[in-house]
C-alpha positions as a Markdown table, in Angstrom:
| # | Residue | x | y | z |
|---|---|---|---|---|
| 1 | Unk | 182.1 | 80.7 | 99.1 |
| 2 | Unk | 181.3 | 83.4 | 101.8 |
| 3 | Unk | 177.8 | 82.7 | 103.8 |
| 4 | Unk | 177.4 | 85.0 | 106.6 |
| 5 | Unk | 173.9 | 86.6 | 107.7 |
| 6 | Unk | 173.8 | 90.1 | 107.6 |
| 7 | Unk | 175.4 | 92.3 | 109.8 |
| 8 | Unk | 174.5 | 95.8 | 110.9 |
| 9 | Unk | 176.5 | 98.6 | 109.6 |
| 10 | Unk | 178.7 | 99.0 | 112.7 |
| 11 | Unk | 179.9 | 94.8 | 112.3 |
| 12 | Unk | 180.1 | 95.0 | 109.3 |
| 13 | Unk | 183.1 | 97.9 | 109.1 |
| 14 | Unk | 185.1 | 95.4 | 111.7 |
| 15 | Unk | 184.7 | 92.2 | 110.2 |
| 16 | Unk | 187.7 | 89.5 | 108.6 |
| 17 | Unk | 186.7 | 86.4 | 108.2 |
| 18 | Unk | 184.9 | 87.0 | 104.9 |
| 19 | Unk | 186.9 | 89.8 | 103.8 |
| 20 | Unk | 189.7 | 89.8 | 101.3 |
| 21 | Unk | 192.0 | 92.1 | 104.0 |
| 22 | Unk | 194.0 | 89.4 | 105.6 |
| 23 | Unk | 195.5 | 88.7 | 102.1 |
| 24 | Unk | 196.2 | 92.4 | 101.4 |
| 25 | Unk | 197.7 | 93.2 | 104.4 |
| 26 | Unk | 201.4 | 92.5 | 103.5 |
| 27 | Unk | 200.3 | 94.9 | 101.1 |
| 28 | Unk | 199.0 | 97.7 | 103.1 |
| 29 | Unk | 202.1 | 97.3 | 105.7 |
| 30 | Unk | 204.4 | 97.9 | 102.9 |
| 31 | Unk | 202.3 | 101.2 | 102.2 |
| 32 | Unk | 202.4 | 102.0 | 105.6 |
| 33 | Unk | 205.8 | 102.0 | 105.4 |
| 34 | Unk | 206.5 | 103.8 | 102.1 |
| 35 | Unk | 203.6 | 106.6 | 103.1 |
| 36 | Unk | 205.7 | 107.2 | 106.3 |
| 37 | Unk | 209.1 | 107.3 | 104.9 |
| 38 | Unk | 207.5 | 110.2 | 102.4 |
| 39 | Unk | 206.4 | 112.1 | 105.2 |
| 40 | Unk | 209.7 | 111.5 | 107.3 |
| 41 | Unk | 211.7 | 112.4 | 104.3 |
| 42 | Unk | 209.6 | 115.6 | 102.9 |
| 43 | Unk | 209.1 | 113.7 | 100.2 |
| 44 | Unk | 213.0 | 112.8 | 99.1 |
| 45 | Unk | 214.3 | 109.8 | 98.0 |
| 46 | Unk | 218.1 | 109.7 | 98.6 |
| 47 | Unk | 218.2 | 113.3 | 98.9 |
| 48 | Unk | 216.6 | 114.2 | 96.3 |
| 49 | Unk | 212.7 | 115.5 | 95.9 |
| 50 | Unk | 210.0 | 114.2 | 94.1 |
| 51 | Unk | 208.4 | 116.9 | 92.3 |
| 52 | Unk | 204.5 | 115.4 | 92.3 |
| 53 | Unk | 201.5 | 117.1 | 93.5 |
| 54 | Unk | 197.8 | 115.7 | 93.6 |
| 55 | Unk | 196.8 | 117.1 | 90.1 |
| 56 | Unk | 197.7 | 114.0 | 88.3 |
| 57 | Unk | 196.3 | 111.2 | 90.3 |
| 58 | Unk | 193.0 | 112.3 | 90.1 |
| 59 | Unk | 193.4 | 111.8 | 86.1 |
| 60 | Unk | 195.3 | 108.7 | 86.6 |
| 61 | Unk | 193.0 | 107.2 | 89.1 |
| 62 | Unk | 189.9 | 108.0 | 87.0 |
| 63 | Unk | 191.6 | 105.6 | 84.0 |
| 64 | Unk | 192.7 | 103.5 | 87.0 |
| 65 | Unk | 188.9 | 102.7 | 88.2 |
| 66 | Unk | 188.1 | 101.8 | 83.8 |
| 67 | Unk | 190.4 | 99.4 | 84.4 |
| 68 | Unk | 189.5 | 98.0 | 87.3 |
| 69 | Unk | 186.2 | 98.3 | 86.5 |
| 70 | Unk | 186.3 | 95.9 | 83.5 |
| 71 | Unk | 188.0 | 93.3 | 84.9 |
| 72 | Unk | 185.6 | 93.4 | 88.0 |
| 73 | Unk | 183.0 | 92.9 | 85.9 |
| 74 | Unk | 184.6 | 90.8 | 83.2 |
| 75 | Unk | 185.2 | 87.8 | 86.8 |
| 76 | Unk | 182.2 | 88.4 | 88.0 |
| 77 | Unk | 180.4 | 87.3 | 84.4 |
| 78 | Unk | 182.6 | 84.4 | 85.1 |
| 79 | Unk | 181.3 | 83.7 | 88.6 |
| 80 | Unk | 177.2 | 84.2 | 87.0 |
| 81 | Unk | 177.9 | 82.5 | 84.2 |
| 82 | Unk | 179.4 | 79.2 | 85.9 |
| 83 | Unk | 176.4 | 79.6 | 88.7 |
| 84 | Unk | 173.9 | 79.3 | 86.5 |
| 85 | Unk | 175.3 | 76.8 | 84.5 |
| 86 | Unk | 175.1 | 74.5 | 87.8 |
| 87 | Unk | 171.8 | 75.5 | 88.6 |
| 88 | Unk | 170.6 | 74.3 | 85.0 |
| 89 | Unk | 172.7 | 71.0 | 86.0 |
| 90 | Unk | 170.4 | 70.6 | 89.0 |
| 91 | Unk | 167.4 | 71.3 | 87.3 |
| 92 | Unk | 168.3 | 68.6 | 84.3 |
| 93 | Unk | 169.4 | 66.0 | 86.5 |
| 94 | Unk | 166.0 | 66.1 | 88.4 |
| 95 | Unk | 164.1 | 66.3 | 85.6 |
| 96 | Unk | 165.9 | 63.4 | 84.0 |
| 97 | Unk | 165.5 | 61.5 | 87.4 |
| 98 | Unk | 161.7 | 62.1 | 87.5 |
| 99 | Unk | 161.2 | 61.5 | 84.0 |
| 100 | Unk | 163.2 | 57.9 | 84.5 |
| 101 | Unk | 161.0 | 56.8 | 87.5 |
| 102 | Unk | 157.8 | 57.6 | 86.0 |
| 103 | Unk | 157.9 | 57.0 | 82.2 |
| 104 | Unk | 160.0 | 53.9 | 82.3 |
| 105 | Unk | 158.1 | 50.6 | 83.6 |
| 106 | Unk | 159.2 | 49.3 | 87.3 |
| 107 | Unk | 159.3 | 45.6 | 86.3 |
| 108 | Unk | 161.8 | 46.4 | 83.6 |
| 109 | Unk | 163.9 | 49.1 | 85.1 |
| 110 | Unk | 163.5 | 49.0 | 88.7 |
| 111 | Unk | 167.0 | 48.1 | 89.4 |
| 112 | Unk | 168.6 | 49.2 | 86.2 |
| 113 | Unk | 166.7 | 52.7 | 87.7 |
| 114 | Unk | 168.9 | 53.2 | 90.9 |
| 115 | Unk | 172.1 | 52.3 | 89.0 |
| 116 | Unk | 171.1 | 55.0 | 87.2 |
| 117 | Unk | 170.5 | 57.6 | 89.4 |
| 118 | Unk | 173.7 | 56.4 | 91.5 |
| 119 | Unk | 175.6 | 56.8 | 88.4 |
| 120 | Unk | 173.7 | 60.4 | 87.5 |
| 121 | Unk | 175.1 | 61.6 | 90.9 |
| 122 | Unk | 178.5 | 59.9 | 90.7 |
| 123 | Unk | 178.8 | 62.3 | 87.2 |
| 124 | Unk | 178.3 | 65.0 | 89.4 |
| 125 | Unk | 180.7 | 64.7 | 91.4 |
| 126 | Unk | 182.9 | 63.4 | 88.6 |
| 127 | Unk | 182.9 | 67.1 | 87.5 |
| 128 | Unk | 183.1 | 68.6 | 90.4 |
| 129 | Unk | 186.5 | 66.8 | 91.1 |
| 130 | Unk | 187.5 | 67.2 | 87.5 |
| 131 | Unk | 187.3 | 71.3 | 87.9 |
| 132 | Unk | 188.9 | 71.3 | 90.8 |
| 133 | Unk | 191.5 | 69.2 | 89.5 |
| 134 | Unk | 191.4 | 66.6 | 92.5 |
| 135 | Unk | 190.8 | 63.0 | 93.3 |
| 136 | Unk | 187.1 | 61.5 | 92.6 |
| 137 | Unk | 187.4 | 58.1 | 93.9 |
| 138 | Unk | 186.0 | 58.8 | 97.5 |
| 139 | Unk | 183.0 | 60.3 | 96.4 |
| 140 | Unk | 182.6 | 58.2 | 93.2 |
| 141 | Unk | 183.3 | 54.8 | 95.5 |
| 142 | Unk | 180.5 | 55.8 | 97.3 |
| 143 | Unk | 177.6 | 55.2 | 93.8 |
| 144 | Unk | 179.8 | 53.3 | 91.4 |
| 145 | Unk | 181.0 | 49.6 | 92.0 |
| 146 | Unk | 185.1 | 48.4 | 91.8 |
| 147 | Unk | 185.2 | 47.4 | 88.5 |
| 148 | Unk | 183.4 | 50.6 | 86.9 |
| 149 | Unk | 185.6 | 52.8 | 89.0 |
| 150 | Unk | 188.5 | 50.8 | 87.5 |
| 151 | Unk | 187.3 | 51.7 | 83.6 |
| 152 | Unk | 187.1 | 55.6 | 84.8 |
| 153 | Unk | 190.5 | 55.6 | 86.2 |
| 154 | Unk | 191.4 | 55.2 | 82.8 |
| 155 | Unk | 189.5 | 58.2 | 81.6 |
| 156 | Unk | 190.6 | 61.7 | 80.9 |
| 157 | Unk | 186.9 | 63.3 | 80.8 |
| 158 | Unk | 185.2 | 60.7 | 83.0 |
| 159 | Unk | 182.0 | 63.0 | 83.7 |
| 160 | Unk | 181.7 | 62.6 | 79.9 |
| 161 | Unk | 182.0 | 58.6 | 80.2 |
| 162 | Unk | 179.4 | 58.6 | 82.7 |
| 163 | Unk | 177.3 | 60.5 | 80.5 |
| 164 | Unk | 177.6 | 58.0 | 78.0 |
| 165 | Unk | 177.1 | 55.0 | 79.8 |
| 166 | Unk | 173.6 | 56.8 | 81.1 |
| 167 | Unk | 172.7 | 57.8 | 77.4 |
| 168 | Unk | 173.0 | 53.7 | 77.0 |
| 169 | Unk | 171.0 | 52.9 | 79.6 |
| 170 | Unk | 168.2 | 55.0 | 78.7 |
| 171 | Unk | 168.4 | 53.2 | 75.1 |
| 172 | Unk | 168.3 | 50.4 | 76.2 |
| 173 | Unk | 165.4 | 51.1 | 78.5 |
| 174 | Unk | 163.7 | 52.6 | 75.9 |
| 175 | Unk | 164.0 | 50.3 | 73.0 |
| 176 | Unk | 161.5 | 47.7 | 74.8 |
| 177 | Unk | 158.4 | 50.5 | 74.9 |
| 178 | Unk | 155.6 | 50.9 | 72.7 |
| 179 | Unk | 156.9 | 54.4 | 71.2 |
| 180 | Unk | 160.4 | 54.4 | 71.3 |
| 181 | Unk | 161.6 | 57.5 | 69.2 |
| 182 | Unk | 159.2 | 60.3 | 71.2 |
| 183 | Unk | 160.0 | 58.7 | 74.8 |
| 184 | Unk | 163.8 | 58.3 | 74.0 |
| 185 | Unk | 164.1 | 62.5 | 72.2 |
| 186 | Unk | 162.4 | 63.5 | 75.6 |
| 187 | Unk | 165.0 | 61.5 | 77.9 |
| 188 | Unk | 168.1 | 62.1 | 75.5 |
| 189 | Unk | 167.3 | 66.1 | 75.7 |
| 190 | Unk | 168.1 | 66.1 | 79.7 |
| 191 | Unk | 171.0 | 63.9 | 78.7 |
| 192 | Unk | 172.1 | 66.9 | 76.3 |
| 193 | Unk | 171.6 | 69.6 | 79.1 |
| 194 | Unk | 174.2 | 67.9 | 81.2 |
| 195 | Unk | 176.4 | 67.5 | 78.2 |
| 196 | Unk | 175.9 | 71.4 | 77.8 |
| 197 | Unk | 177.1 | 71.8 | 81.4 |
| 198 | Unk | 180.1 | 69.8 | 80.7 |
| 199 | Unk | 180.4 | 71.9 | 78.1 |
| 200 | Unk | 180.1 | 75.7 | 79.9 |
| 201 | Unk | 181.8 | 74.6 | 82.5 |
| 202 | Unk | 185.2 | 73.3 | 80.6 |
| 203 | Unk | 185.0 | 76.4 | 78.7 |
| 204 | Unk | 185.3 | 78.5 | 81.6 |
| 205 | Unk | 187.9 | 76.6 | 83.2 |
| 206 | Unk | 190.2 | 76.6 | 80.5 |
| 207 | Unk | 189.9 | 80.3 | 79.1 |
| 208 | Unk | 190.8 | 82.7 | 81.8 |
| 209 | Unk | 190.6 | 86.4 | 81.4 |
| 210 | Unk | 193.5 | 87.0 | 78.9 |
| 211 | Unk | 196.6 | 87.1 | 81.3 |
| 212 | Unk | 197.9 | 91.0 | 79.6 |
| 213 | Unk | 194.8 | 92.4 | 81.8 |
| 214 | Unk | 195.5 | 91.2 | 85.0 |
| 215 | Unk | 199.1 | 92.0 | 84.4 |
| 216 | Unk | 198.5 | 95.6 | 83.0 |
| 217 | Unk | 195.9 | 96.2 | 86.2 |
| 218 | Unk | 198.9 | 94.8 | 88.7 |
| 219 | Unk | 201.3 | 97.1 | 87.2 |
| 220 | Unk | 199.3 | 99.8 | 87.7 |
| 221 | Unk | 197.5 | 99.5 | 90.9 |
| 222 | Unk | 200.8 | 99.3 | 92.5 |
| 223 | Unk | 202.5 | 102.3 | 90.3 |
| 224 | Unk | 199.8 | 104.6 | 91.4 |
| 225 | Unk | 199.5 | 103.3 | 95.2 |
| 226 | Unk | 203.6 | 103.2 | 96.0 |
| 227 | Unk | 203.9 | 107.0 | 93.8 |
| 228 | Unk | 200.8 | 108.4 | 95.8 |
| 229 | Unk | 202.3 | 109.1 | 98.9 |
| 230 | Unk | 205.0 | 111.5 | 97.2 |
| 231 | Unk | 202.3 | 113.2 | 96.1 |
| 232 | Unk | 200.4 | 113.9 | 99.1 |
| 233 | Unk | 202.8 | 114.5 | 101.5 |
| 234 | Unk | 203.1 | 118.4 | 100.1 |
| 235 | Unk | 199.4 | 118.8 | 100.7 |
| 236 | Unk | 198.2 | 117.0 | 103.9 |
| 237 | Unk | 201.7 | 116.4 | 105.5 |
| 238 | Unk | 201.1 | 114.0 | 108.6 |
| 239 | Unk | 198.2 | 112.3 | 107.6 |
| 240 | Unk | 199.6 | 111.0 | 104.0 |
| 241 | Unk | 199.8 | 107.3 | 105.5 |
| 242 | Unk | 196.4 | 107.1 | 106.5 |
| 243 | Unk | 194.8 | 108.3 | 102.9 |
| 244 | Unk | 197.5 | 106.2 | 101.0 |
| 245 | Unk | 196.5 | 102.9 | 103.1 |
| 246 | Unk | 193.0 | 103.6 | 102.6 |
| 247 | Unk | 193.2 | 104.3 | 98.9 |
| 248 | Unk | 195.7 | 101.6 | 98.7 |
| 249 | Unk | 193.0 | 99.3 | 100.9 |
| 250 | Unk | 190.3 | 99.9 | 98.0 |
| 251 | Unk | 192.7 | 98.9 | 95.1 |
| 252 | Unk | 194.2 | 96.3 | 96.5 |
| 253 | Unk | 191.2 | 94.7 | 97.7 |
| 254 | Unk | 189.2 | 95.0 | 94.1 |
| 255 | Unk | 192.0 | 93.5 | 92.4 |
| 256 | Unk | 192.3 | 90.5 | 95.1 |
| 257 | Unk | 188.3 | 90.1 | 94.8 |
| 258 | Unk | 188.6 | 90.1 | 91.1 |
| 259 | Unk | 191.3 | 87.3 | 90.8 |
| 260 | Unk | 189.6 | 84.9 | 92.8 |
| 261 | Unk | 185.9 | 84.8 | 91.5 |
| 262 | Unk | 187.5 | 85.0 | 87.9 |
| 263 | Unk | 188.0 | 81.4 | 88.6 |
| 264 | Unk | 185.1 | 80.4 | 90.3 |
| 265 | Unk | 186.3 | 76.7 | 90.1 |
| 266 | Unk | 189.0 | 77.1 | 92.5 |
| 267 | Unk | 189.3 | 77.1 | 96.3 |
| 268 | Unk | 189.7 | 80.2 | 97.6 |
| 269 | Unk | 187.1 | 81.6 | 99.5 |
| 270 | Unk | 184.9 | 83.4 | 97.4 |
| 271 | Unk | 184.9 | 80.8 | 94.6 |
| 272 | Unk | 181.8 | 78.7 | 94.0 |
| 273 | Unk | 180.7 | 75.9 | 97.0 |
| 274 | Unk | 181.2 | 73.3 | 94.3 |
| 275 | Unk | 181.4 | 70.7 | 97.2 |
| 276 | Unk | 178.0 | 71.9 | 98.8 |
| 277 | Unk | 176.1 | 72.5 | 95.4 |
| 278 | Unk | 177.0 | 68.5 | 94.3 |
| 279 | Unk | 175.8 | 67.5 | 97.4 |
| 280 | Unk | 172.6 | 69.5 | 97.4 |
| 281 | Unk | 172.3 | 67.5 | 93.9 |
| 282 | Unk | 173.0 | 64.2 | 95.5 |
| 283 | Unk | 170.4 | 64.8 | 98.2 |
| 284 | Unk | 167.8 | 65.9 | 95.8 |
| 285 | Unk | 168.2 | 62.8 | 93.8 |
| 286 | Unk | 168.2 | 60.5 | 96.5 |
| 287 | Unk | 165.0 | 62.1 | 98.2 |
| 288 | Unk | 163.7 | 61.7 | 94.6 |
| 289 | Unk | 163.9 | 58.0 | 94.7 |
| 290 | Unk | 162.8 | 58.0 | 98.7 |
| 291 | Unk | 166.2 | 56.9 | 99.6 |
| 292 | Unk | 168.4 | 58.5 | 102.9 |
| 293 | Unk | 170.0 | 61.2 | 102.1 |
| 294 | Unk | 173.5 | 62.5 | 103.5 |
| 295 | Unk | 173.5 | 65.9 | 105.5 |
| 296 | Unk | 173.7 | 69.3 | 103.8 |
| 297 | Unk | 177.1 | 70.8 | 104.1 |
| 298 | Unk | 177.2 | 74.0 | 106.6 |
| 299 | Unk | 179.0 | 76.6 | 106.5 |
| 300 | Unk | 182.3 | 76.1 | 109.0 |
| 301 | Unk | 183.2 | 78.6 | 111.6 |
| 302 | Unk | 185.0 | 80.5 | 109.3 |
| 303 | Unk | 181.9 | 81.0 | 107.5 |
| 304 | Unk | 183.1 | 79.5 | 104.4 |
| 305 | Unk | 180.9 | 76.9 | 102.1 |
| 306 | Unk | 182.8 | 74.7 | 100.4 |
């Protein structure tokens, strides 16, 4: 993700790192190119000439923005969506934490309590990895001993596992009090949340945006931008390369934006900080328990979050 402060209005028209140009660019150079060979050839393509005008692209560009326009905001419900699902994973896994430390006794839980929480933050991180489709064992080494990151090695869904092996905990923490069934519903109900997070977040992960979209959008961005010069360069003559980049600039870009928060999982940089948001878990957690915590991840010069 993309953290800059804000810039004034004169920055802001100059700046890259942050915006989605320096992947466009091939793009734009190959319109530069086209734009200018329409304006060096009248228009002509192997002699003979392109009978466009500009009367049409308005039309086509109007049906052009509908499309863009719902994917845009068909990603960016994506992006939301998966936000707030880890922001209702913080909120359980305090909740849960607090609930652990206070309504379950000390001299029967103390230690079974910061396996727990070690394990509550390991499941984090767990998913995290699991989204991104990359190795856990660093960060789950760090909470979990040898031989339980062994058994997870050997799971498929291990945020799931972890969840399970908390849910058993709790019962068995539970079972021992003087009201069993109320205490245990209260616990198991933040255990459910995280389950429900699991859940949201799988779902978005595997159901992209149905792939005849994007493709139908692709076609057509590029259809309209390589044809547009030919049908300038009757009207405004020299300066058809600098309004086809520009248009070509805003097209290119909104699809490029589009395709990476539509899967805000990934790694680009203007998916989710998945890194940064388990840690902010992690140090929440530990600061719950009055354990040292690790330090916040900062933006790097780039001014990406990861």
């Amino acid at each position: 993700m993309i953290v800059r402060s804000r810039t004034n209005w004169l920055r802001m028209l100059f700046i890259w790192d942050g915006s989605v140009l320096k992947s466009i660019v091939p793009q734009l150079l190959l319109m530069l190119v086209i734009s200018s060979l329409a304006v060096v050839s009248g228009g002509r393509i192997l002699g003979t000439k392109i009978p466009l005008d500009t009367a049409p692209f308005p039309l086509v560009g109007v049906s052009l923005a509908i499309f863009l326009g719902f994917r845009n905001n068909a990603a960016y419900a994506r992006f939301v969506e998966a936000r707030q699902i880890w922001g209702h994973m913080l909120i359980a896994a305090r909740t849960l934490t607090s609930q652990t430390l206070h309504y379950l006794p000390a001299d029967a839980a103390l230690d079974a309590r910061g396996l727990f929480v070690r394990r509550l933050i390991a499941f984090v991180y767990a998913l995290m990895h699991q989204l991104r489709h990359t190795d856990p064992d660093a960060d789950l080494a760090r909470y979990l001993d040898a031989g339980e990151l062994e058994r997870l090695r050997g799971k498929h869904y291990q945020p799931v596992a972890l969840l399970d092996s908390l849910r058993q905990m709790l019962a068995q923490a539970v079972s021992a009090q003087p009201a069993p069934g109320q205490l245990l519903w209260m616990l198991d109900a933040q255990v459910n949340e995280l389950a429900s997070a699991v859940g949201g977040c799988e779902r978005i992960s595997n159901t992209p945006i149905p792939y005849p979209y994007g493709v139908l959008v692709h076609r057509t961005v590029y259809l309209y931008c390589f044809l547009l010069p030919f049908g300038l360069v009757d009207a405004i003559g020299p300066a058809t390369p600098l309004i086809s980049v520009f248009v070509a600039y805003t097209l290119f870009a909104l699809e490029a934006i589009a395709q990476e928060v539509s899967e805000p999982f990934g790694t680009d940089p203007n998916c989710l900080a998945l890194h940064a948001m388990s840690r902010t878990i992690e140090r929440s957690l530990l600061e719950q328990c009055g354990q040292a915590m690790p330090e916040a991840i900062q933006p790097c010069q780039r001014y990406k979050l990861d």
